[in-house]
Structure formats: C-alpha cells, structure tokens
N, C-alpha and C positions, 0 to 999 in steps of 0.2 A: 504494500500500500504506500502508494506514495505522500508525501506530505510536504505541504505548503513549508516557504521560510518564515522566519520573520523578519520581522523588516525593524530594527533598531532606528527610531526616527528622530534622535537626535545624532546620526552617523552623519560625515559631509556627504557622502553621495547620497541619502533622503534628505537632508537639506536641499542641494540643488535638486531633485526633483521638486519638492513640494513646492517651492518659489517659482519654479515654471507651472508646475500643473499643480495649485490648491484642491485641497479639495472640496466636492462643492456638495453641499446637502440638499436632498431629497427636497425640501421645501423652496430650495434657492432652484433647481429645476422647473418643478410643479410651479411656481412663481413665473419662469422665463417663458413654459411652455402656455400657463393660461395669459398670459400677457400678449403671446404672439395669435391667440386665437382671438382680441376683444374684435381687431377692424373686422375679422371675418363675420362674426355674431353682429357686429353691428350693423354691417352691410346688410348682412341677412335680413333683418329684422326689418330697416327701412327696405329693401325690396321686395320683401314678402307682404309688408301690410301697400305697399304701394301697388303689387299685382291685384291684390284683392279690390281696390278700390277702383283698379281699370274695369279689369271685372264688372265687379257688382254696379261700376258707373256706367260701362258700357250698356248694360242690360235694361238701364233705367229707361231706354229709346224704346222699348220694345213695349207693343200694346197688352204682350203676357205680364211683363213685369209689372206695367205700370195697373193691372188687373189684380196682381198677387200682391202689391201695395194696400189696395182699398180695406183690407178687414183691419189688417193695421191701423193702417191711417185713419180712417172714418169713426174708430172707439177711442183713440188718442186724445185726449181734454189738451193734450200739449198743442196737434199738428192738427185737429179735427178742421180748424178752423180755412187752413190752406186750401179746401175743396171750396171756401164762399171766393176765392179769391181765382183759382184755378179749377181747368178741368181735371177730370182724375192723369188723362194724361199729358196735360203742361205741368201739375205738380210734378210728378214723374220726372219729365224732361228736364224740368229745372233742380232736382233733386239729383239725377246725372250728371249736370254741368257741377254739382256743387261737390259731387263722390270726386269726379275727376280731376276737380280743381284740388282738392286733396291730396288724391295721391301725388300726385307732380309737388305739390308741397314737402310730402313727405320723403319724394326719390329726389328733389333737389335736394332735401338734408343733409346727405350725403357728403353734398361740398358747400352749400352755405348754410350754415346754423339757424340763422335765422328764419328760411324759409321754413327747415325741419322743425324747430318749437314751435312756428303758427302753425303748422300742419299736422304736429303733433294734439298739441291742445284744440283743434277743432276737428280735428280725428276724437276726442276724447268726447265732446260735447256732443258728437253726432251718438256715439256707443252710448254713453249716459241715456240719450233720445230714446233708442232703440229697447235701452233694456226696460224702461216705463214700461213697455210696449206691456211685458210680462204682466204687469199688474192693470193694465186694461183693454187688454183680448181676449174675449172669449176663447175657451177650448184649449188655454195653457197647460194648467193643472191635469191631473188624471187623476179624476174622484173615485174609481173603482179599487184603485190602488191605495189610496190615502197621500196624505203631504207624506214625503217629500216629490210622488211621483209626477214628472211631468210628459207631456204628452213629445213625440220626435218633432211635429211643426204643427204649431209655430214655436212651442215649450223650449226643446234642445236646439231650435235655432237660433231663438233668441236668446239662450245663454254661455252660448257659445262667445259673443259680445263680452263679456267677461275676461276674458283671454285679450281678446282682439281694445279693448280698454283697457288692459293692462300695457298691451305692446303701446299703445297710444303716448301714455303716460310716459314709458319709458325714452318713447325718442324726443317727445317736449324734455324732457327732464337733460338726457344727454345733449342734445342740439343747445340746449340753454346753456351749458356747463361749457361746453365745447365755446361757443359763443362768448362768453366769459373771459375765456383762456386766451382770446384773440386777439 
C-alpha cells in the first residue's frame, strides 16, 4: 500500500510553493464560482420576464385574447371601469401596447438601469393588478376540495403572478442598485 508524504510546510521548498500557489478554500471558490454566475442569472431573468411580456403582449391583438380578458376584466372593481371607456377589444389593444412597452423596458435593463427599474416597478404594479384578479373572479377557488384548493384557470394562473412579481421586484431592485453604482 502505498502512502502519501508529508509535506513539512514550514521547509523552503513549501514555502516557495505556497507563495506561488496559496491555498484557496472551499468558500473563497464557491464565492468566485457564484460571483461569475450573477451576469448570467441576471440576464436571464430580465430576458425571460421580457419574452413573457412579448408574448403575452403580442397576444393582446388577438380577438381570443382580448375575449379570454372579459371574465377578468368585467368583475375587477380595479379595471371594471376600462370597458365605459373602451371596447372589450381596444382595452385589449391598449393593454398590449402597454405588456410591450414593458418588456422593452425590462430587456433594455440590461444596459440602462434606469429603463430596467421603471420596467421593473411597473412590471410589478401590473402583477399586483393581476393577482386582485384572485379575489374577484368567479370560479378561482375549488369548493369541492376546500381552501387551500384552487381551480388550474383562472386559480393557478393567476398565481403563478406571484413568481412573475417576484422576478419584477427583483430587477426594479437591481436596475436601481446598478443605477446607483453609476
């Protein structure tokens, strides 16, 4: 069986080693390796809620969407109102320009801060909107089940919003910090 030496580390020769190659702990690693992941995660994040909002703003043109809008919209005490002023679809339409204008908000972030904090914080106030939704639509809840059960849609769609108001948060919060730091 073979067996390691040791290594006498006050000898000269581990002196000149260690002076060229310290050594480096586990935490001084794990530190360098999540540090080199944050641009990756943060890119991510502004162009993942940015797709979403192409998306879901793209969709706002369409006479389905702006159709799958109405149960929504028409028990909302917040946005009820938007139908004396619009049809069901120019609220729509203008509810697309405003997804879109968002996310470009939020994929500028990326290189201007400031675009990414107003796009963040009114990415947030939109999710806020949404999650009301829960508490004045019909057909959220599943009474057969009992609370906590909610129904897949409109229930788990609109809670999913949760998540998506977190990400929100987050890039006001960094875009602002970043902005800061400029």
């Amino acid at each position: 069986m073979a067996t390691i030496p040791s290594v006498d580390r006050n000898s000269p020769a581990a002196e000149a080693t260690f002076a060229v190659h310290p050594p480096v702990s586990y935490a001084t690693v794990l530190d360098r390796g999540l540090a080199s992941t944050e641009p990756l995660t943060r890119a991510g994040l502004y162009l993942s809620l940015a797709v979403i909002y192409f998306w879901f703003g793209g969709m706002k043109f369409t006479g389905y969407e702006a159709q799958g809008l109405v149960p929504l919209v028409s028990n909302s005490p917040l946005l009820r109102w938007f139908y004396d002023i619009f049809s069901v679809r120019g609220f729509s339409t203008f509810l697309g320009f405003l997804e879109l204008s968002i996310g470009l908000l939020v994929l500028a972030g990326l290189v201007r801060p400031l675009a990414g904090a107003l796009g963040g914080l009114l990415s947030a106030g939109l999710f806020v909107t949404t999650l009301s939704f829960m508490a004045s639509t019909a057909g959220v809840f599943e009474p057969t089940l009992g609370f906590p059960a909610i129904t897949v849609a409109p229930g788990q769609f609109l809670l999913k919003d949760v998540g998506l108001l977190a990400v929100s948060l987050w890039i006001a919060t960094d875009a602002a910090r970043r902005l800061r730091a400029q």
